[in-house]
N, C-alpha and C positions, 0 to 999 in steps of 0.2 A: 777304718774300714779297709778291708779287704780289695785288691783290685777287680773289677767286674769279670773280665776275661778270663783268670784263671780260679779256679774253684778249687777244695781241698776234694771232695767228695762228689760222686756223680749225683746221689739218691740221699737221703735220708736216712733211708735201712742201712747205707752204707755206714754212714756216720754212727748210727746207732749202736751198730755190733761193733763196730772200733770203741767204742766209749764202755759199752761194757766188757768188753774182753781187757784194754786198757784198766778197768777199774777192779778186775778179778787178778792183774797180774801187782797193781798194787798193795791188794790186800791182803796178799800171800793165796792167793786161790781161796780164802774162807770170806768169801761175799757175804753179805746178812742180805735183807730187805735195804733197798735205796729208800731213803727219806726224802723230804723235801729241803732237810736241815743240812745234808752233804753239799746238797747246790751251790755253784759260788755266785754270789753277791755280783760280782761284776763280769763283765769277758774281757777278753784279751782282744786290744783291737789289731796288733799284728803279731799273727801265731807265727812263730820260729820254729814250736818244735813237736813233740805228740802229746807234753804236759800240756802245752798252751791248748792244742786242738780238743784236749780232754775238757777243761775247764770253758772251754766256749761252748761245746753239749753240752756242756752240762748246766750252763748256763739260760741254753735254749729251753730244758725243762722246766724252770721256772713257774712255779702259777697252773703245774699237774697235784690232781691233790694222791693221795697216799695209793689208792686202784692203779690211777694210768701209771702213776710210776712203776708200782709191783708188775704191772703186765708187759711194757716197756722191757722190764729189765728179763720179763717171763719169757718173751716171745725172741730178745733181741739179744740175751746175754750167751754167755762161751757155750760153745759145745763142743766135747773134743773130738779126738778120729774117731769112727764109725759108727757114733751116734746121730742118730737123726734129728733135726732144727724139730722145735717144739712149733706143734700147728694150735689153734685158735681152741680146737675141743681137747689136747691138752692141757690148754691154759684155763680154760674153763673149769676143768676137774680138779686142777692145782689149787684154782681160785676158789671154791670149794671147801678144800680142806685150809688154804691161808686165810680166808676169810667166812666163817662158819655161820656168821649171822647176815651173811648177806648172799640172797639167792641168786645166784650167777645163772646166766639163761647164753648160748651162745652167742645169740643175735647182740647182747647187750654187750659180751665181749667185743665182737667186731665194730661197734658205736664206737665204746670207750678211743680203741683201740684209731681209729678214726682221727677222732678228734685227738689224742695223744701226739698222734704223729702229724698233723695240721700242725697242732703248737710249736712242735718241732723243727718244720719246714721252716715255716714261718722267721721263725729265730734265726735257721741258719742263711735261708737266703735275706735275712736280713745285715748281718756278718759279712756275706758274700763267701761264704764257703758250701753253698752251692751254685749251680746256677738259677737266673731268675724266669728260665721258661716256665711256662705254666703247664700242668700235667693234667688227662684229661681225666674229667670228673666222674662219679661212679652214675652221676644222674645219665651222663649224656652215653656211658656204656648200656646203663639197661634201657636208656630208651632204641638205642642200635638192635636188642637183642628181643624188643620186644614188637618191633616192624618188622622183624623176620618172624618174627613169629606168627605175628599176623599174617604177612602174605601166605606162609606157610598153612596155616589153617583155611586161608579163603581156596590157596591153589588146591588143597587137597578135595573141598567140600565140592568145587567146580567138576575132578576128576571124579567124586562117586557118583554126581550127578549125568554124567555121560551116559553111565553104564545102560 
């Protein structure tokens, strides 16, 4: 294991786009589809160098079936200069045409996409190549967004009733 104090990576995303950018400069820039079969088998328990930090994501992936990989590598793979990072209704359209028999709906993307990256966390701050703060939850943002909303709607109903 990794020492707890220092981390390779701040975020996940972080590690994420290093692992596929790393994996598009191995491959001569002709990337395919990630499989589950590239994954290595074991991690590295003290990473030296950007092979070892490759092979420990990638290790973290582990246990994604053939989707969160493809969207993983959709959402988080190289982009060069002046292209812009592919968004979720990107990936969605991609997903689409790379997988024709299976109906991609947005919402389902950002699930997938969800739990992909949980798995991911997981892995790495188990490694210790992140840190192990915990990051706040998407339940405990909508429920912030949906008490303002509320007040919002009560404050307003108060102010037509003035008139």
């Amino acid at each position: 294991m990794f020492d707890e104090n220092k981390t390779r990576f701040r975020r996940a995303e972080e590690a994420l786009r290093f692992y596929f950018r790393l994996r598009e400069l191995l491959h001569s820039g002709r990337t395919r589809r990630l499989v589950a079969e590239e994954l290595p088998a074991d991690a590295c328990m003290v990473a030296a160098n950007a092979i070892d930090d490759y092979q420990c994501i990638g290790w973290c992936m582990r246990g994604l079936d053939e989707i969160a990989l493809w969207l993983l590598s959709e959402l988080y793979g190289p982009s060069c200069f002046g292209v812009r990072r592919r968004t979720f209704s990107h990936a969605c359209k991609a997903g689409r045409q790379e997988f024709p028999d299976h109906e991609f709906r947005l919402r389902e993307v950002g699930i997938v996409h969800e739990h992909a990256l949980g798995v991911v966390e997981r892995g790495l701050r188990r490694l210790g190549m992140i840190s192990v703060c915990q990051r706040q939850s998407a339940h405990d943002c909508r429920r912030r967004i949906r008490t303002v909303g509320k007040r919002g709607h009560y404050q307003g109903r108060r102010a037509a009733n003035r008139r």
